[in-house]
N, C-alpha and C positions, 0 to 999 in steps of 0.2 A: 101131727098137727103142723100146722103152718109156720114157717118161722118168727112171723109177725104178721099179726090183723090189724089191722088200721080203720073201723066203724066210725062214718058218721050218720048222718040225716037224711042223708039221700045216699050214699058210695061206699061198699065195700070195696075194700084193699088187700088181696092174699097177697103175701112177699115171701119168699123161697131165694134164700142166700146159698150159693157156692165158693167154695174158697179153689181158685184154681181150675172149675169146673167152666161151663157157660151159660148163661146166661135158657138157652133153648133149656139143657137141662133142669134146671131150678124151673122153667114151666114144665117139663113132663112131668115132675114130681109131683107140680100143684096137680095135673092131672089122676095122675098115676094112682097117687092117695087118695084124690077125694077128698080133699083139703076143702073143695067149693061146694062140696052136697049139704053141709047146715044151711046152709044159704042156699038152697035152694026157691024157697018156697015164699024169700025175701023180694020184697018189691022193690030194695036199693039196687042201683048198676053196681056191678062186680068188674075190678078190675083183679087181674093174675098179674103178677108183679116178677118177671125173675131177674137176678142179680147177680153177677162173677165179680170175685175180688180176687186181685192180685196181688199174692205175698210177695214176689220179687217188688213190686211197683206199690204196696203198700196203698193199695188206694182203688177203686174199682174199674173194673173193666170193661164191663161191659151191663147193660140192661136191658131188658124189655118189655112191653107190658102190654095185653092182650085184652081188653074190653069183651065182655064175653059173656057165651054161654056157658052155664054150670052144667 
């Protein structure tokens, strides 16, 4: 499952954290997995959220986020 889901009223949110990894990564996973097939069949927009943190710099690195097809 996804690192974090974020559901409102209208907007899914899949979030996919790496520590040190990139940001690309943490979206192949959302793919990879299959993290967005519950929601498929949801009539909210789906955003794919991925996230790099950096242990050296304590703080993130990088993001990006994919509006998208499931």
């Amino acid at each position: 499952r996804a690192d974090c889901v974020l559901e409102t009223a209208e907007y899914v949110y899949l979030f996919e954290f790496k520590r040190d990894g990139s940001a690309d990564e943490a979206l192949a996973q959302i793919d990879a997995q299959g993290y967005a097939a519950p929601y498929s069949a949801d009539k909210r927009r789906l955003f794919k959220i991925g996230v790099s943190f950096s242990t050296e710099a304590r703080n993130i690195r990088e993001w990006k986020a994919v509006a998208g097809v499931q």
